[in-house]
Structures are given as C-alpha cells and as structure tokens.
C-alpha positions in Angstrom: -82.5 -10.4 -88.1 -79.9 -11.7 -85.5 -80.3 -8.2 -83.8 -83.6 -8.0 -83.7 -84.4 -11.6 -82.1 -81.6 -10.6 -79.6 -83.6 -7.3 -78.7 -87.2 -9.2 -78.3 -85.5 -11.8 -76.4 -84.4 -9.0 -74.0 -87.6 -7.2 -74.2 -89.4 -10.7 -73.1 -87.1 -11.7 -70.1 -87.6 -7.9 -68.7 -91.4 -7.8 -69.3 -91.2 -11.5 -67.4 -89.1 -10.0 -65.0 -91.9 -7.2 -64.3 -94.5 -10.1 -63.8 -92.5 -11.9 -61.2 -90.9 -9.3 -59.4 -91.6 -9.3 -55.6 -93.3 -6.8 -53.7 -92.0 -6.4 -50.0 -94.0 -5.2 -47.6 -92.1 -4.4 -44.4 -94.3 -4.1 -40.7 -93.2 -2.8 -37.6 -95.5 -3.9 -34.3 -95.5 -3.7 -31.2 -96.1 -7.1 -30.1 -94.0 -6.8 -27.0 -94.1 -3.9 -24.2 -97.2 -2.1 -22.9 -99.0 -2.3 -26.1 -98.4 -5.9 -26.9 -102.2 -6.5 -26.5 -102.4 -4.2 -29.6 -99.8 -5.1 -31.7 -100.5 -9.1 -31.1 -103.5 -9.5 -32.7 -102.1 -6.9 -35.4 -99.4 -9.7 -36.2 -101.9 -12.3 -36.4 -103.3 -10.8 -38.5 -100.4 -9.9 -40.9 -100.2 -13.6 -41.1 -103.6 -13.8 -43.5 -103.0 -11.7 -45.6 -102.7 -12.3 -49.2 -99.1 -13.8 -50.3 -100.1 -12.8 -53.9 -101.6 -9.6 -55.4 -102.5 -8.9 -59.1 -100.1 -11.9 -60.0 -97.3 -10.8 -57.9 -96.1 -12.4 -54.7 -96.0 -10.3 -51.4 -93.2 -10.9 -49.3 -93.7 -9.7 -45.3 -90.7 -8.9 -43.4 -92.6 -8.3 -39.9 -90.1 -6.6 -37.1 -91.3 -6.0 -33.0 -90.4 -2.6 -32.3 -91.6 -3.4 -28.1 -94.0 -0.7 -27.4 -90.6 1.8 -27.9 -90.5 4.8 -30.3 -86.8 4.2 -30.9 -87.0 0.8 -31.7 -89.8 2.0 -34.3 -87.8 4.4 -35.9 -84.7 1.9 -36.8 -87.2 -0.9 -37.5 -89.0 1.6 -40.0 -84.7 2.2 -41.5 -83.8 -1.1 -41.4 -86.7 -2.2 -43.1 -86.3 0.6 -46.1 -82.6 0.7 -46.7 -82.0 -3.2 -45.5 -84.6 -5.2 -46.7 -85.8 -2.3 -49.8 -89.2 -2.6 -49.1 -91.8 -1.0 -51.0 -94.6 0.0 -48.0 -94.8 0.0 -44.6 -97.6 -1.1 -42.4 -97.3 0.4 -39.1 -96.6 1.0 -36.4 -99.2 0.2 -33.7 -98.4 3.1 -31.3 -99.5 6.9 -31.8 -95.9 8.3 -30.4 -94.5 5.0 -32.5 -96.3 6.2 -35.5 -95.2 9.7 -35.5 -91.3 9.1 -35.0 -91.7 7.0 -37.8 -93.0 9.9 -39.9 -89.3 11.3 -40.9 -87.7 8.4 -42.0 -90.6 7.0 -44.9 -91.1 10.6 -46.0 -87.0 11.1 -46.1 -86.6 7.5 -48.4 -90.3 8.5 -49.8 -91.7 5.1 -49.0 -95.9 4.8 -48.3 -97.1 4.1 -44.6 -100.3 3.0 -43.5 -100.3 3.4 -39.5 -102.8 1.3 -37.5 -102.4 4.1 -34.7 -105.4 6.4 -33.7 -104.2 10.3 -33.6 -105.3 12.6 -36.3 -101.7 14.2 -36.3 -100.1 11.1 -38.1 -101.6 12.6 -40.9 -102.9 15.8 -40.5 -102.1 18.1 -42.1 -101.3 16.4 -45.2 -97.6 18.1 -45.9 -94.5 17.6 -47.8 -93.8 14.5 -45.1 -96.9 13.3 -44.4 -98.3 13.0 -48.1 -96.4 9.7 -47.4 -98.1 8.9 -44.4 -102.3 6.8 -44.1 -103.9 5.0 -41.5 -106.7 2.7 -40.7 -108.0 3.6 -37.5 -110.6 6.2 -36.8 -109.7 9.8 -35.8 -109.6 10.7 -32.4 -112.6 13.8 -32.8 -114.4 11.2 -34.4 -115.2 9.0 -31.6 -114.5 12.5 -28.8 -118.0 13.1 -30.8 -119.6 10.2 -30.0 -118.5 9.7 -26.0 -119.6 13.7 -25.9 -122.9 13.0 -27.2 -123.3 9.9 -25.1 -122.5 12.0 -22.3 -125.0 14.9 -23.0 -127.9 12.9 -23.9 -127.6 10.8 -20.4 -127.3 14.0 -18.5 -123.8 14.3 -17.8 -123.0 18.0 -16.7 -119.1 17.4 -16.0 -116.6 15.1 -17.0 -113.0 14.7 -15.3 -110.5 13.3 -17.8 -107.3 10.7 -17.1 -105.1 10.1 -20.0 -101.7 8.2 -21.0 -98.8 11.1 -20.4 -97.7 10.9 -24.4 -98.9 11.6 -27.8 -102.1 9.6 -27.5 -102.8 11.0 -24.3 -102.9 14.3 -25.0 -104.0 14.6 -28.6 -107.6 13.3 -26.8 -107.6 15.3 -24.5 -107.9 18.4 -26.8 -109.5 16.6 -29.3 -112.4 15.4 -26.8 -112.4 18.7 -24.8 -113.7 20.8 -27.9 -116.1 18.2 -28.5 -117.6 18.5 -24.6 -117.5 22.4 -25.1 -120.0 21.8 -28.4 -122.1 19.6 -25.8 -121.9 22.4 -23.1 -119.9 19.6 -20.8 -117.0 20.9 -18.8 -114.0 19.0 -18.3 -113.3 19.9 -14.4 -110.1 17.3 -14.5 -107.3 16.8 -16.2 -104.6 13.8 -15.4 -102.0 11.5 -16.9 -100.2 8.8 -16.6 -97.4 6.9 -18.0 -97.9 3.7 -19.8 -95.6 2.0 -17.9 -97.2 3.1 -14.1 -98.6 0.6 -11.5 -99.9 2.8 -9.7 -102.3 5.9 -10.1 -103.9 6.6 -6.7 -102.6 10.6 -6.5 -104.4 11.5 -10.0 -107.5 9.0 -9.4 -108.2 11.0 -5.4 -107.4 14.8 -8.0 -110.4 13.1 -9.5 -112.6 12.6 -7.0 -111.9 15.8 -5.5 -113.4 17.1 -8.4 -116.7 14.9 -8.3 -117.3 14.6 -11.5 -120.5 13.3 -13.3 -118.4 11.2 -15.4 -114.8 10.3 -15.9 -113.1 9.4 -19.2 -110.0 7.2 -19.1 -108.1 8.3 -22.7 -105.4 5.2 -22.4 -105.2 1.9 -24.8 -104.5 -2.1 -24.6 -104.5 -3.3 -21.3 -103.1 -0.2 -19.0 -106.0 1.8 -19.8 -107.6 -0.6 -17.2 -105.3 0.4 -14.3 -107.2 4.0 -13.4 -110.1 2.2 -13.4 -109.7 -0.2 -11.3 -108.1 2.3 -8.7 -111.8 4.6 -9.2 -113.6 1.4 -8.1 -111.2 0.8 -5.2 -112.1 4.2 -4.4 -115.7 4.5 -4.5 -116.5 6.1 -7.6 -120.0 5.7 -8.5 -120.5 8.2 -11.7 -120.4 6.8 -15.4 -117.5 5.2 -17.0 -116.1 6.0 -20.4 -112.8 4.3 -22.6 -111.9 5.2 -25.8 -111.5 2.4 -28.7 -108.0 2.1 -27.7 -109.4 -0.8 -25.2 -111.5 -3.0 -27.6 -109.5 -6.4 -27.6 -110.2 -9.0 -24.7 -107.6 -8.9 -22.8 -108.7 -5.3 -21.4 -111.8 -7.5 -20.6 -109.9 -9.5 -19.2 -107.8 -7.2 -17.0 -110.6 -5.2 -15.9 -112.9 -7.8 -14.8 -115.5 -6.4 -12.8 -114.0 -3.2 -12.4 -114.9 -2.5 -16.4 -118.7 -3.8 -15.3 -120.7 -1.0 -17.3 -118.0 1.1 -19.1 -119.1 3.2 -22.6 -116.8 3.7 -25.0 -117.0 3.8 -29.1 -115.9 1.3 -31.3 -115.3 0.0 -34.7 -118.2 -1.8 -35.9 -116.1 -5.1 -36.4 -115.6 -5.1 -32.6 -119.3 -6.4 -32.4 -119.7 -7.2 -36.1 -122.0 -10.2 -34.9 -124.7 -8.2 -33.1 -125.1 -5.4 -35.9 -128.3 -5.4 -38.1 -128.1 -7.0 -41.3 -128.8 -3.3 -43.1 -125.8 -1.7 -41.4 -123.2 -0.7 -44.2 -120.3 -2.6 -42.7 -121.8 -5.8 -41.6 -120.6 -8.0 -44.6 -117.0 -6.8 -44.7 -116.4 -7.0 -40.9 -118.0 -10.6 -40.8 -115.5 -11.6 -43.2 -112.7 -9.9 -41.2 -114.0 -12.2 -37.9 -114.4 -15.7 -39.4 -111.1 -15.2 -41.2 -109.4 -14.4 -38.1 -111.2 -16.6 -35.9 -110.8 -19.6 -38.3 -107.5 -19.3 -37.5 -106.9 -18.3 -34.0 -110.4 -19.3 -32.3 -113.5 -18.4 -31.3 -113.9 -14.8 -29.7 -110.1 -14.4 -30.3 -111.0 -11.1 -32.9 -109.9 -7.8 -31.9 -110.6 -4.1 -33.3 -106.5 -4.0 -33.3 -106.3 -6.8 -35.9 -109.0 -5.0 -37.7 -106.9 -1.9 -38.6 -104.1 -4.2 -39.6 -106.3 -6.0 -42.3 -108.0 -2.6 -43.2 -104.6 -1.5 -43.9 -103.8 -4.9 -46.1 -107.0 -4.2 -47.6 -106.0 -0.8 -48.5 -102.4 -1.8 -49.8 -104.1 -4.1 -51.7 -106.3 -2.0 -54.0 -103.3 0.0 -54.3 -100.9 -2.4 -55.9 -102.5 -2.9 -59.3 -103.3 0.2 -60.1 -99.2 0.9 -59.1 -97.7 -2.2 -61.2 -99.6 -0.4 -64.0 -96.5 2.5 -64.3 -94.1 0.5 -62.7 -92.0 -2.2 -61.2 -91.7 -2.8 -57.9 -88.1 -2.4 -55.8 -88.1 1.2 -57.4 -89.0 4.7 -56.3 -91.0 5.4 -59.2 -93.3 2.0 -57.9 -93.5 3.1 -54.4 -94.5 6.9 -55.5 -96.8 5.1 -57.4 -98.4 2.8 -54.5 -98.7 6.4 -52.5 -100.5 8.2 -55.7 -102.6 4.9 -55.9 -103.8 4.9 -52.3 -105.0 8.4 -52.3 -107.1 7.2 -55.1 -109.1 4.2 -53.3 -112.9 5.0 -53.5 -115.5 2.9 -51.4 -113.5 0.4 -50.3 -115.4 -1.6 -47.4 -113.3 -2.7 -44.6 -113.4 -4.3 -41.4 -113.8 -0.7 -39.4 -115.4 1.6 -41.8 -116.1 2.6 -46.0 -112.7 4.3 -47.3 -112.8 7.0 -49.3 -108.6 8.3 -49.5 -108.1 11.9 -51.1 -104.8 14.3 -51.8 -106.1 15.9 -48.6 -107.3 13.2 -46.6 -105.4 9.5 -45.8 -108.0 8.0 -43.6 -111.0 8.5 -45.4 -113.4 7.3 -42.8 -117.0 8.8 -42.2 -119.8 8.5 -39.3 -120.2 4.7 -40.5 -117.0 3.9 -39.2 -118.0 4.0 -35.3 -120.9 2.5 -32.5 -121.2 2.9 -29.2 -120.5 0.2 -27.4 -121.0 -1.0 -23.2 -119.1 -4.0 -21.6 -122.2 -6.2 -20.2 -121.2 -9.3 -18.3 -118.0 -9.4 -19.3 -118.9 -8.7 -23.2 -118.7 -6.4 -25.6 -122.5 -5.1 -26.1 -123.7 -2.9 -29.4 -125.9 -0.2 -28.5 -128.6 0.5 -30.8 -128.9 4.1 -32.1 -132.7 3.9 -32.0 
C-alpha cells in the first residue's frame, strides 16, 4: 500500500510538473544597426504578447543581434544551448535569417523568421524543415509591382537593390515576374546597406531612361537612392518593396517618397480596407493593440510579422504539450510538427495555411498595393 501511495505521489508531482513547466521562447532582433527601424517595432511588439499559453507561462529572452549576421548567429547559440529555449522568433534580416538557418536545424529547434526572402525556407530540406516565416514571399509582391507596372503602361524598368541576400533574391525574383508582363529590366544596381552615398549607380540609371525604377532595399536606407533620383531629375514612376512600410521611411523620405507604389501587408493600412476584406478584423486587432500601447500611428508592417509569428507559435503550443513537455527535444520536434499543421489561422498580414512543404502559408490575400500620398500610407482599391 505504502508503495503504491509513494508511486501516485510521484506520478502527481511529475504530471504537476508537466502543467507548470515553462516554455522559453528565445528572439533575436535587430533593433540596432541599419535595420533598427525594422527590428524596433518587432521588439515592441514581442512585449504584447501572451505571457501564458494553454496554462503554461512563456518566458521571452529577447537578444539585439545589430543589423549583423554574426551577431545573429551566436545570439540564435546562445539562446539554444544557454538559455535552452524551445523556439526561436527571428531574426529580422534576410542575410540574418539565413545564417541562422545551420545552427536551429543543427540543435533541431523551430524558427519563425520575420524576414522576407523565399530562400529561408525554400526548398523545405533536411535543415530548413526547421525553419517558418511570417512575412510575404518576395515573387509574391514582384507580382504585384509587375502588374502595377504593365497595367499603367510601363515598357522598362531599371532596378536598384541592397548588395546582399535581400537584394538580390528580388532582383531575380521580380525580373521573372516583369518578363511574364513583357517589361524589361534595362538596369541593374546595388548598394550596401551601410552607403551614404549612391550617385554613380543612380546617373547608370538615368543613362538608361527608364519608364520606371524599382528601389529593392528595406527600413530606412531604402530611402537613400531615392532621394539621390529626385536630386537628379528623375521624373518616371517610383516603386519600393514592403521592406519600407513603417514610418520612419516616411519620415526619411519626405517629399522625395511623394507618390511612390509599392505592396504591402494589409495591416499597414488595416484602417482604410473595406469591411468585407478577409483580413480586416485580425489586422485591426493587431493596430489597436499595438497602438494602445505605443500611440497613435506608431503601427508598423515590421511589428506585424512579429505578432503573426506569436500568433503562429501560439496555435502551435497546445497541440505540442499534448505529446510532450517542454525543455525537451521531443517538445520542440513537436512545436515544428505542430506548426506545419496550423490551418486558417488569420493574422495581422495574411490567412495561414502551413504544410510539410510549405512554412509561410500565405496566399493572394496576404498583399495591397499601396501609394504614399501626403506623407501617408494610401490603400489602393483593386476596382
């Protein structure tokens, strides 16, 4: 009898165990460096998200990685053989994102990336079957500037682009999207992240005369080539990709971004969408959560993909806890086998649908065009 109390009593302190244990979560963000205007409002963010899921509490261990690829990489060590964490959300960089790719798929530990380029996780391989993200594909929104471009009678397009990952993954992605809209691409330039000046590629440009000119950068040095095109003269149409949607590209641009097309995740202008778009509710509630807490117009798309990924983590971790505990690799195998289950799941930037072969599981809904009017972020209406 003795024996058999003793073994309940150790079967109910380990079930109670199970019920309490803590899940870490461990981020890496840039919010210093040349994407800090990314990774800022991506830390914000971090900050409202739920400190309890399916009755367990959520610990966030939240490192700044500065814009740097190496500083990714040990953050993304440190945070799995240090702190033992059971996911990690980030980081916000493409060429961050991908050096991180090696070290979760060698300690098999789940990512969700809030960076844009299809190559984090395509093709889904022995290493990236470890490896989401939140933020629409590159050939995704390539689509939508090219058929922007096409049906306002754009015949040519020159093309400037950060000198890395991000850079040149649009430019191919977005070159076979202009040759299925019969645009050529007459121009092709880069540019480091870091640069202050541009004013050799931006005259290449020029000399090219382009129709239209598509600036393939994020956060706020995306504004730097065109600024120099104004200085310059350039009168053609003016495109940015959705690595720019947060204010202070508005804010850095100023005039200079007058009039500049680009697509964007519905959230960015959640406010001005009709009430029967798909993704109106769920981006609301993204916005007046955030700016509840940080202010008034102080939302960002970059914040978005950090709750989108929260959201996804979320709806992971019960269906995890169900074959295990977590602090063990059998939990965070689990978590990866739960998020390629998630089904419909509205977030701020789209409806995802994960799969064995797919881990972003965004369609069509997930994008708008967008044009910066008076200093504003305008929706454009399909119709």
């Amino acid at each position: 009898m003795k024996l058999f109390r003793s073994i309940a009593l150790v079967a109910a302190l380990l079930t109670a165990g199970v019920a309490h244990a803590d899940i870490n979560v461990g981020v890496t963000l840039s919010a210093t460096g040349p994407a800090a205007s990314l990774g800022i409002p991506e830390k914000n963010t971090i900050a409202l998200m739920p400190k309890t899921i399916a009755g367990q509490k959520i610990n966030y261990i939240v490192l700044d990685d500065a814009s740097d690829t190496t500083a990714a990489v040990s953050n993304a060590r440190k945070l799995i053989v240090e702190s033992k964490v059971d996911i990690v959300l980030g980081s916000t960089t493409t060429p961050n994102s991908l050096a991180m790719i090696d070290v979760v798929a060698e300690n098999q530990t789940p990512m969700i990336s809030m960076a844009a380029s299809y190559r984090i996780v395509e093709p889904v391989d022995a290493k990236k079957r470890w490896v989401f993200k939140t933020p629409q594909n590159d050939i995704m929104m390539s689509l939508a500037i090219a058929e922007h471009m096409a049906n306002n009678g754009v015949k040519t397009v020159g093309f400037i682009g950060f000198s890395d990952a991000y850079g040149e993954g649009w430019f191919q992605e977005f070159s076979k999207a202009a040759e299925l809209k019969k645009i050529h691409v007459v121009a092709n330039e880069r540019y480091a992240r870091t640069d202050t000046s541009v004013t050799g590629q931006v005259l290449k440009l020029l000399a090219a005369k382009p129709d239209a000119i598509l600036v393939a950068g994020s956060g706020t040095p995306a504004a730097l080539p065109q600024k120099t095109l104004k200085e310059r003269g350039y009168g053609g149409k003016l495109y940015q990709t959705h690595g720019v949607a947060n204010a202070d590209f508005l804010r850095v641009g100023g005039k200079d971004v007058e009039g500049t097309w680009l697509p964007a995740g519905p959230v960015l202008v959640a406010d001005q969408l009709p009430a029967s778009h798909p993704l109106k509710k769920s981006a609301m509630a993204y916005v007046s959560t955030y700016e509840a807490a940080y202010g008034k117009g102080s939302v960002s798309t970059f914040g978005a993909h950090a709750w989108d990924a929260g959201q996804l983590m979320a709806a992971a971790i019960p269906a995890a806890l169900k074959k295990a505990q977590p602090g063990t690799p059998a939990f965070r195998a689990a978590l990866r086998d739960a998020l390629e289950q998630v089904k419909e799941l509205r977030g701020a930037h789209g409806i995802f649908n994960m799969s064995t072969t797919d881990h972003l599981g965004l369609d069509q809904r997930a994008r708008v065009m967008v044009r910066i009017e008076k200093g504003a972020w305008k929706y454009q209406s399909a119709e």
